[in-house]
C-alpha positions as CSV (number, residue, x, y, z in Angstrom):
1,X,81.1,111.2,87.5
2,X,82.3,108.6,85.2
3,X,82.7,104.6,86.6
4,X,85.2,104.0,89.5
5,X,87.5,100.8,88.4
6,X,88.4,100.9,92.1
7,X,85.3,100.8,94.2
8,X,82.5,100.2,91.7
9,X,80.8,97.1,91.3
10,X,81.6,95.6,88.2
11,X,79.0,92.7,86.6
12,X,79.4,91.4,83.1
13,X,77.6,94.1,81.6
14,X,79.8,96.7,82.4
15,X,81.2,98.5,79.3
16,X,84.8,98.6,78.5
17,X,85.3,102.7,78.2
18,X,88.1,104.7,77.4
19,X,88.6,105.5,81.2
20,X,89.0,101.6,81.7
21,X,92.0,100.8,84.2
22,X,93.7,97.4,85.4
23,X,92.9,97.5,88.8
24,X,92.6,94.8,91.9
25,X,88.7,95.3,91.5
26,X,89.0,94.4,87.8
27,X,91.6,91.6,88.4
28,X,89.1,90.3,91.5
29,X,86.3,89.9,88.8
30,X,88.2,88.5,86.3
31,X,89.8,85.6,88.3
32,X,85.9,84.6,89.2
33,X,85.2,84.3,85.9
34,X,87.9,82.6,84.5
35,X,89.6,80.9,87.9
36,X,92.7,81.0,88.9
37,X,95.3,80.9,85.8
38,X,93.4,84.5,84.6
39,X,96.4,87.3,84.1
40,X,96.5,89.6,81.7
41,X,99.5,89.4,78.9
42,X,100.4,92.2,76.5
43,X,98.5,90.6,74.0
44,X,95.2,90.4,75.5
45,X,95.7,94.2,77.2
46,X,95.8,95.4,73.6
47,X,92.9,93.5,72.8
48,X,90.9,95.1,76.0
49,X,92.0,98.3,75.1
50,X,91.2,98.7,71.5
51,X,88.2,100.7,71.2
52,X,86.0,98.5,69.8
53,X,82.7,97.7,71.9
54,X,82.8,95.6,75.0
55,X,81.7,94.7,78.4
56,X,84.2,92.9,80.7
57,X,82.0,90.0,80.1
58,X,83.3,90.0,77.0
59,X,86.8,90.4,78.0
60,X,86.2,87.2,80.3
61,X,84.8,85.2,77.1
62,X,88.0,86.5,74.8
63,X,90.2,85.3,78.3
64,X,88.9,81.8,78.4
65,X,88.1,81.8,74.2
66,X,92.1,82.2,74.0
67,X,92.2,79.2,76.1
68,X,90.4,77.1,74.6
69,X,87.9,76.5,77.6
70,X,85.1,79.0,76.7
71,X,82.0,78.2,75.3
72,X,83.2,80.3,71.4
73,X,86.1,78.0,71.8
């Protein structure tokens, strides 16, 4: 069976797949790794979901990268 974006632990290595889903779990990780002000926008979802190759580390980089606060900014 495939990852559970539920109930499965998610680190920053965990890959971005075509079964990826918004969930509380993902949102839970997300807000540790960029604080607070993380939420998604329309924008950024498009980004996450575009097929290219990426862990949701990388999706907290691009987060804080659009901010200006991460360490690519």
């Amino acid at each position: 069976m495939g990852f559970d974006w539920h109930s499965d632990t998610i680190s920053r290595q965990t890959p971005v797949t075509r079964t990826y889903r918004n969930t509380q779990n993902v949102r839970r990780f997300l807000k540790a790794e960029c604080g607070d002000a993380f939420k998604f926008d329309r924008a950024f979802m498009a980004w996450v979901k575009d097929s290219s190759d990426k862990t949701i580390g990388d999706v907290a980089d691009e987060w804080l990268r659009r901010r200006g606060v991460g360490p690519q900014a």
